[in-house]
C-alpha positions in Angstrom: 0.0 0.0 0.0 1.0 3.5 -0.6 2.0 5.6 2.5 1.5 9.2 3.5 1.2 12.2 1.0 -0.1 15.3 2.7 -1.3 16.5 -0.8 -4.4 14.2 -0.5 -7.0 13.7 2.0 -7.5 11.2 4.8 -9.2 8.0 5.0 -12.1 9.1 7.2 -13.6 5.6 8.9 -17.1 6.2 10.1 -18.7 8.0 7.6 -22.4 6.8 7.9 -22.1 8.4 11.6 -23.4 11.6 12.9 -20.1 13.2 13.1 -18.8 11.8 9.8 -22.3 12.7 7.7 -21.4 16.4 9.4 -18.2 16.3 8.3 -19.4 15.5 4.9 -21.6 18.4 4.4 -18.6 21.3 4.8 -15.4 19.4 4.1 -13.5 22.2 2.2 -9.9 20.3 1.8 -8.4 17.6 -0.6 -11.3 15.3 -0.8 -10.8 12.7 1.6 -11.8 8.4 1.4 -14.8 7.9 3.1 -15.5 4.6 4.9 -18.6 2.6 5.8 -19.4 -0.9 6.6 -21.6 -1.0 3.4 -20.2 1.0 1.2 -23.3 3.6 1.0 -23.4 6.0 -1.4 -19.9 5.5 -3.2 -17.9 5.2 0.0 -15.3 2.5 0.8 -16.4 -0.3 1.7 -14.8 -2.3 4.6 -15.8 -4.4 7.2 -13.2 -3.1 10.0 -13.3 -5.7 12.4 -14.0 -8.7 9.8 -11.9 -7.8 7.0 -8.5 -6.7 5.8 -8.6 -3.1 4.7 -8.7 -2.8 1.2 -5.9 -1.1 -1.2 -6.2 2.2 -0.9 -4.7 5.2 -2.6 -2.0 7.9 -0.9 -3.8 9.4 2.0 -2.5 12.4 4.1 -3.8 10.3 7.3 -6.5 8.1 9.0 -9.5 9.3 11.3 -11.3 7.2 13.2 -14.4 8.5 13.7 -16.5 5.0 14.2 -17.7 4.3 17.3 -20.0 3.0 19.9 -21.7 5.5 22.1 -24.1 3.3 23.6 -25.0 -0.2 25.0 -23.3 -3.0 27.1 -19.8 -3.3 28.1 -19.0 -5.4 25.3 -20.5 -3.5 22.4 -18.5 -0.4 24.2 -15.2 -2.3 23.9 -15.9 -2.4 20.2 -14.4 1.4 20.6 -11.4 0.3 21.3 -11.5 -2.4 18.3 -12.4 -0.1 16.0 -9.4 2.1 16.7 -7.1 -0.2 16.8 -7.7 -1.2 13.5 -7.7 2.3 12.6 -4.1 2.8 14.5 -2.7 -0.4 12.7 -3.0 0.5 9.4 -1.9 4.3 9.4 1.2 2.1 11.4 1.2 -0.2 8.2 1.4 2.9 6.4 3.6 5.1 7.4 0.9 7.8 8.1 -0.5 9.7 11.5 -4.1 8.7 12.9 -6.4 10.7 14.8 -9.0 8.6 16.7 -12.3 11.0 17.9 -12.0 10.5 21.9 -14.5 12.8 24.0 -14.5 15.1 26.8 -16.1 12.7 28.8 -13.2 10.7 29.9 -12.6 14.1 32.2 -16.1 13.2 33.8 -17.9 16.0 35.5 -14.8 17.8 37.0 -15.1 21.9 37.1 -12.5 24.6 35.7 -10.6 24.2 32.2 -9.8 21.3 32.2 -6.1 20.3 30.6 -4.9 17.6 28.9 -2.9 16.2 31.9 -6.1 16.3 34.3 -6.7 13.4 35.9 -9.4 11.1 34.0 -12.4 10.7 36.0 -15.3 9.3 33.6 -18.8 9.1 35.3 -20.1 6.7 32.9 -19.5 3.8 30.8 -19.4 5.3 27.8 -16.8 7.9 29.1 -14.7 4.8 30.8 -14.8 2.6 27.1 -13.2 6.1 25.7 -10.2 5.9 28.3 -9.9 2.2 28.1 -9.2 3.0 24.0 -7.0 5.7 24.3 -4.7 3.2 27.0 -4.6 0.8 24.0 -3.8 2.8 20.9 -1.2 5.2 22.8 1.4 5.2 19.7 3.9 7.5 18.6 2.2 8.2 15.2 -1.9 8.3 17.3 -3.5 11.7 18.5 -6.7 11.0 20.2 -8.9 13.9 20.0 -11.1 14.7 23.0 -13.7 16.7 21.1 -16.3 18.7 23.2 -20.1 19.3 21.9 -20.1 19.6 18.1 -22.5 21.7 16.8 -25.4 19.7 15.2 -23.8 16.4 16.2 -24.5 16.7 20.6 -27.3 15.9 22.9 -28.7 19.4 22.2 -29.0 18.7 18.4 -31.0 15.6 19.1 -33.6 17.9 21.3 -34.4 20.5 18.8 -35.1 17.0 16.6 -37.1 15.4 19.0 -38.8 18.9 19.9 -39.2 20.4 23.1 -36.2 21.3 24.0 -35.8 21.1 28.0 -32.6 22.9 29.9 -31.6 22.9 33.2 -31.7 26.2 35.0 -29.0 26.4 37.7 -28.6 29.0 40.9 -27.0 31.3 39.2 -30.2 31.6 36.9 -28.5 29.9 33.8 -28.4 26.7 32.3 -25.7 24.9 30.9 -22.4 26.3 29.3 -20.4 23.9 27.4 -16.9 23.9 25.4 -18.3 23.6 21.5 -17.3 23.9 18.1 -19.2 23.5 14.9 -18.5 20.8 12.2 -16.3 23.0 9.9 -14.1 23.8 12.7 -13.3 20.2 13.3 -12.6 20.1 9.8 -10.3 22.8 9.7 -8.8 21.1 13.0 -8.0 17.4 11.5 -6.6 19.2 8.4 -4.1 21.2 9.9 -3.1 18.3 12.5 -2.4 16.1 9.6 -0.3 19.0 7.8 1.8 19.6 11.1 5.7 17.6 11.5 4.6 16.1 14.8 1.2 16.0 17.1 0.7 15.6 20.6 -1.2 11.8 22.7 -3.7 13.6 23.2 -5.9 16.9 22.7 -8.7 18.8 23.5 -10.7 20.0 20.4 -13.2 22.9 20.9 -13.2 26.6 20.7 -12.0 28.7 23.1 -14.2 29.9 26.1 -17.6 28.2 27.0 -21.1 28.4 25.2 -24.6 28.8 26.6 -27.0 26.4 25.4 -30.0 29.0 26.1 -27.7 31.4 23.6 -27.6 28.6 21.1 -31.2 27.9 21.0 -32.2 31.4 21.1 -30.0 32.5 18.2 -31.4 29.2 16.1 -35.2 30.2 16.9 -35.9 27.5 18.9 -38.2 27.4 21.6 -37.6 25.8 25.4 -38.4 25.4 28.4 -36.0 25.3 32.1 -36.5 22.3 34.8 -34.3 22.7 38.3 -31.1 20.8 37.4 -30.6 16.4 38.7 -28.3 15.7 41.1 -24.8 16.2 40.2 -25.6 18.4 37.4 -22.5 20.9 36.2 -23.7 24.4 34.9 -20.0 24.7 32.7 -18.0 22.0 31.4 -15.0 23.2 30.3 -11.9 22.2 27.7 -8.4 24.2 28.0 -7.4 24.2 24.5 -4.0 26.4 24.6 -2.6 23.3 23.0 -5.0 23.1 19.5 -5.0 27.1 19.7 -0.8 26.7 19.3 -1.7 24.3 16.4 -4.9 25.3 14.7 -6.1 28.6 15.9 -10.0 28.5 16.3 -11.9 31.9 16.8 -14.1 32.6 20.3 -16.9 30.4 21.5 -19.9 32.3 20.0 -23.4 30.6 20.1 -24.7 32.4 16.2 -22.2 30.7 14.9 -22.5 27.4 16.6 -26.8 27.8 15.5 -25.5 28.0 11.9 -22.6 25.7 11.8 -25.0 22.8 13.5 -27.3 23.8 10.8 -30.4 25.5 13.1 -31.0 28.3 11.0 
């Protein structure tokens, strides 16, 4: 197989998925491969866990954007399948992998949080995530621990469902969250795969925090509050001094985050 020329775009694996479809829609760079189980829609087709990846052209990189976000502990584990498969074949190739993490292996910890914070997942989900970033730790693997993506989050699957519900907090507001919209990300995995060398690990988002009231207002979209569950955090936040030294993103801003998720 071919190995890496930055002149060309990435094998993107997880295409059919909420992030990849996203990703789809504004990718603005050398066009990239993009992989389903299926092949849907004139994408590669490949089996990861069943089959041998296929020959494939020169690709700048890999992203592994599959994964399971729900279920038992065994179909959780698949995450770390998944990028391991991903991880061997950009090693087969000569070529740097980025592997779509979350901010939910911090758990529900307050302040800006850093890369080197100490990993507290409150879930399973969030626990699957660290157990597949321990196993694909590489030289040539960034794992990217992406914060809510416009269109692609919890708050995108309300406006869908209709009747959008936030919590309302003491301080009168609801939740504030590190974001970024799809086009961002793009801009994000583009410029990691251009740079010599990448960290373990980062945290993706834009700077500073966005309210989800803000978001839902600017989009037109109607809501109502309820007093926050136990446990509850009105700000979950991402320091991302590292990505900003790599790929400079602009200022948390809700309007943008309403049209970048695709609300207005």
């Amino acid at each position: 197989m071919p190995s890496r020329d930055i002149s060309a775009g990435p094998l993107i694996v997880g295409a059919s998925g909420r992030l990849g479809r996203a990703l789809a829609r504004v990718w603005d760079g050398p066009a990239p491969i993009w992989q389903t189980r299926s092949g849907a829609g004139g994408s590669l087709a490949w089996d990861i866990l069943n089959a041998p990846a296929p020959e494939l052209p020169a690709v700048s990189g890999i992203v592994v954007l599959a994964g399971v976000t729900a279920g038992s502990a065994a179909e959780l584990a698949l995450n770390t399948d998944l990028a391991q498969a991903g991880a061997d074949l950009g090693e087969r190739l000569g070529v740097p992998v980025l592997v779509a993490s979350t901010q939910a292996v911090y758990g529900p910890q307050p302040g800006l949080l850093r890369e080197d914070a100490r990993l507290m997942p409150a879930n399973d989900y969030g626990r699957a995530k660290c157990a597949m970033e321990a196993a694909v730790a590489a030289s040539h693997v960034t794992c990217l621990r992406i914060g809510n993506v416009a269109g692609c989050d919890a708050l995108a699957a309300g406006i869908a469902r209709g009747g959008v519900v936030l919590d309302r907090f003491a301080d009168g507001q609801g939740p504030r969250r590190a974001m970024l919209g799809p086009l961002d990300l793009c801009h994000v995995i583009q410029r990691l795969l251009a740079a010599p060398a990448r960290p373990p690990v980062l945290n993706v988002a834009r700077p500073g925090l966005v309210a989800m009231a803000d978001v839902l207002m600017a989009a037109g979209v109607a809501f109502d509050w309820r007093g926050p569950p136990k446990g509850a955090l009105p700000e979950l936040g991402l320091d991302v001094t590292l990505l900003q030294g790599i790929c400079p993103l602009p200022a948390a801003d809700a309007g943008d985050m309403a049209v970048q998720g695709g609300f207005r």
